[in-house]
N, C-alpha and C positions, 0 to 999 in steps of 0.2 A: 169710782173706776168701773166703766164698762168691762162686762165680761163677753169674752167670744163665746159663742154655740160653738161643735165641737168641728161643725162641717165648717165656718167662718175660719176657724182658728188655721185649720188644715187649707183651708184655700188661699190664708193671706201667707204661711209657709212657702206654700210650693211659688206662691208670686214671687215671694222675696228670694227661693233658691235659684229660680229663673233668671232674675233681676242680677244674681251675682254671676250667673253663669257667663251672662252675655258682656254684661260688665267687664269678667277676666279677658275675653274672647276678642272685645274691642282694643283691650290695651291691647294688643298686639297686634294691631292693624298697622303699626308704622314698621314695623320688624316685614310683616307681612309683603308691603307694598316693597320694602327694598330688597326683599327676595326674589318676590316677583321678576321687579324691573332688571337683577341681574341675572334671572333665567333666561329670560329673553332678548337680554342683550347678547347672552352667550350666542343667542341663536340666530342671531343679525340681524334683529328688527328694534325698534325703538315704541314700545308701551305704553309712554308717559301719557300721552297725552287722551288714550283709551281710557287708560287708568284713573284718572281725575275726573274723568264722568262717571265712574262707577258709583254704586252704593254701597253699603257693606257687606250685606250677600254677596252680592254679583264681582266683588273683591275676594271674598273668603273662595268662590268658586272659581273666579281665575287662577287667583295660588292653588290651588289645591288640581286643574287641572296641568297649568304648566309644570309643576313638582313631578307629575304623574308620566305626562309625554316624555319631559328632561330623562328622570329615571330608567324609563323603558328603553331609551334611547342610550344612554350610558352603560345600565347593563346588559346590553346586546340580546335584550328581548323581541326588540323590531330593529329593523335598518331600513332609513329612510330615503335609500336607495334603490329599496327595492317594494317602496310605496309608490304608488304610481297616483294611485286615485285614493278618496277617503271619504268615508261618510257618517256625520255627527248626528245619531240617533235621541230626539228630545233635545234640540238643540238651545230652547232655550229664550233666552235675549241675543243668543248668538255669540259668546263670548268664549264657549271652547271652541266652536266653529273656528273661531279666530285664530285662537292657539292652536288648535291641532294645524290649520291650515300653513301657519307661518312656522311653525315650528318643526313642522314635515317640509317645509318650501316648497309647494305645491299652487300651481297656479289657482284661481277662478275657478276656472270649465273644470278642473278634476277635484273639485269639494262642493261636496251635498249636504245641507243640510235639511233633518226631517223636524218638523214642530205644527203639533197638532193645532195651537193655537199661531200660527205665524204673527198673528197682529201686536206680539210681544218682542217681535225679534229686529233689534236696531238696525238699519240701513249704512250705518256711519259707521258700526263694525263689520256688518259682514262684506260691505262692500258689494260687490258684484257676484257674490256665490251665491248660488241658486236655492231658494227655501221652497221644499214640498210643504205644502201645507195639509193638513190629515192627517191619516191614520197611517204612521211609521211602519207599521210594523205590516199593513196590507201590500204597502209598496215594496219592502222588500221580499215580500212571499212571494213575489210576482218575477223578479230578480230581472227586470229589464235593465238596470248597471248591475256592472260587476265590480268589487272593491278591494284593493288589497286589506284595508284597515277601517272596522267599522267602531265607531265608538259612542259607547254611552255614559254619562257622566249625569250624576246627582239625579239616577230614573225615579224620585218618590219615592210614597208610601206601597212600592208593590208588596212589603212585609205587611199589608193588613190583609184580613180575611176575602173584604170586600174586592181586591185588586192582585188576586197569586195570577191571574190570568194575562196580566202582562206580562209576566214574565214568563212564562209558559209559549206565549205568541212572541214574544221576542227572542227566545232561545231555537223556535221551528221557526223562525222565517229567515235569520240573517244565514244560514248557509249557501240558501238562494241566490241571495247577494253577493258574496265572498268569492272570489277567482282562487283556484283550485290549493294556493297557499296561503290563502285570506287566514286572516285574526278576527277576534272580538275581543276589544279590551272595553272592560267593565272598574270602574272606578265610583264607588257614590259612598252614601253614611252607611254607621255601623251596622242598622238593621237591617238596611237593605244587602251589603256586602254578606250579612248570614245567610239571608235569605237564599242568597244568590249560590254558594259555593258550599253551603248544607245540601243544597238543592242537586247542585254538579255532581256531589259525594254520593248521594242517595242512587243517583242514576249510574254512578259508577262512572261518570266520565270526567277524563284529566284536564288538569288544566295549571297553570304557572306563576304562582305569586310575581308581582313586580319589588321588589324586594325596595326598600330606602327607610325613611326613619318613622312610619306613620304604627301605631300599635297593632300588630296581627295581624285583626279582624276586621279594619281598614286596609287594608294594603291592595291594590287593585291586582286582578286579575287579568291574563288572556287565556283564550282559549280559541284552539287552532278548527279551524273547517271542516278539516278530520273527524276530530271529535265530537262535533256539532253534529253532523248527519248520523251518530249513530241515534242522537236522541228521536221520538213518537209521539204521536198522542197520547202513549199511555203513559208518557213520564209522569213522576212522582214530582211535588210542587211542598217541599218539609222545610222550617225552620226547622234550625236545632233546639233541642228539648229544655234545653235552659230557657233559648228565649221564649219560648210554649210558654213557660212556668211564669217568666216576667211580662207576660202579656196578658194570661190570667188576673196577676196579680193587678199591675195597671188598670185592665178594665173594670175590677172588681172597684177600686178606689175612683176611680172616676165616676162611675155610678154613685156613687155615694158621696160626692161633691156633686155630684149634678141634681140631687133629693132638696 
């Protein structure tokens, strides 16, 4: 019987914890898609056939931002009535583009999407809405449009050390953009969602759970125009202290799989 060394033992673990994670996460792709598809039927467009070219990311991040728009929209966080224009910050392959755009019912010409790397972003979703390609967050500091609803969805790792600076450039540029009743709704993972609304808390400014069935710390955010201009350059850029302590902790073990 081969015996593992202690860093092997520990690397073929966390593969396997991985392996089951993703494993749970798949079963529920077909739950998933018929969620989906009756989100968006509610909203009078027809999915299917978007959706059958998807992969499973680009599936897990469709549900997860249709859920997010439906919500906001149900409980009278936004009114799509009173969205005129809209604009998909990191837009991606283009698939909330999609959704925010059809689910708001908003033409073409009033949905922007920003993606620094455009060359990722499908033609056969986004259709005819116009892709800035660059840097998102230069364009709207510049606020040449103005938007009733700006939205980011699944922004990364801005929770590592190396990257607090987008979010930082993303919270001072979208006011620019925003028309004087504008939003930001923010929607992404758990780390990032702390990062994000540790961050709002620190500076002291408000901002509004979208409330539905996701745990807490998930649960997307907006945050009105108002409140966005009170922030500076001097804002403060803080997880919360737990995650400090679980990011320590991670890094420390990951060095020592990487030995």
């Amino acid at each position: 019987m081969k015996i593992l060394s202690p860093t092997r033992a520990i690397r073929n673990l966390s593969e396997r914890l991985f392996d089951k994670v993703i494993e749970k996460s798949l079963c529920h792709l077909n739950e998933m898609d018929a969620d989906l598809l009756k989100t968006c039927t509610s909203h009078g467009f027809d999915f299917k056939e978007v959706l059958t070219s998807l992969d499973d990311v680009q599936k897990f991040t469709a549900r997860y931002c249709a859920r997010t728009i439906s919500n906001a929209i149900k409980g009278g966080y936004i009114n799509p009535k009173e969205i005129k224009s809209a604009c998909d910050f990191g837009c991606g392959d283009g698939v909330t583009t999609f959704l925010v755009k059809k689910t708001l019912g908003l033409p073409d010409e009033k949905m922007l999407a920003l993606e620094k790397d455009s060359f990722i972003t499908r033609k056969d979703i986004l259709g005819k809405t116009k892709v800035i390609d660059g840097d998102g967050t230069a364009f709207l500091k510049k606020g040449t449009r103005k938007f009733d609803l700006v939205t980011a969805c699944l922004l990364g790792p801005i929770h590592t050390n190396s990257n607090y600076g987008l979010l930082k450039q993303l919270l001072l540029s979208v006011p620019n953009s925003l028309t004087d009743k504008g939003k930001l709704l923010v929607y992404s993972d758990l780390q990032t969602m702390d990062m994000v609304t540790t961050t709002l808390k620190t500076n002291k400014i408000k901002f509004t759970h979208v409330k539905g069935d996701a745990p807490t710390k998930l649960v997307p955010i907006i945050i009105s125009r108002d409140e966005l201009v009170k922030l500076n350059e001097g804002m403060k850029i803080k997880p919360s202290l737990p995650y400090q302590i679980a990011m320590k902790i991670y890094s420390k073990q990951l060095k020592r799989l990487e030995r």
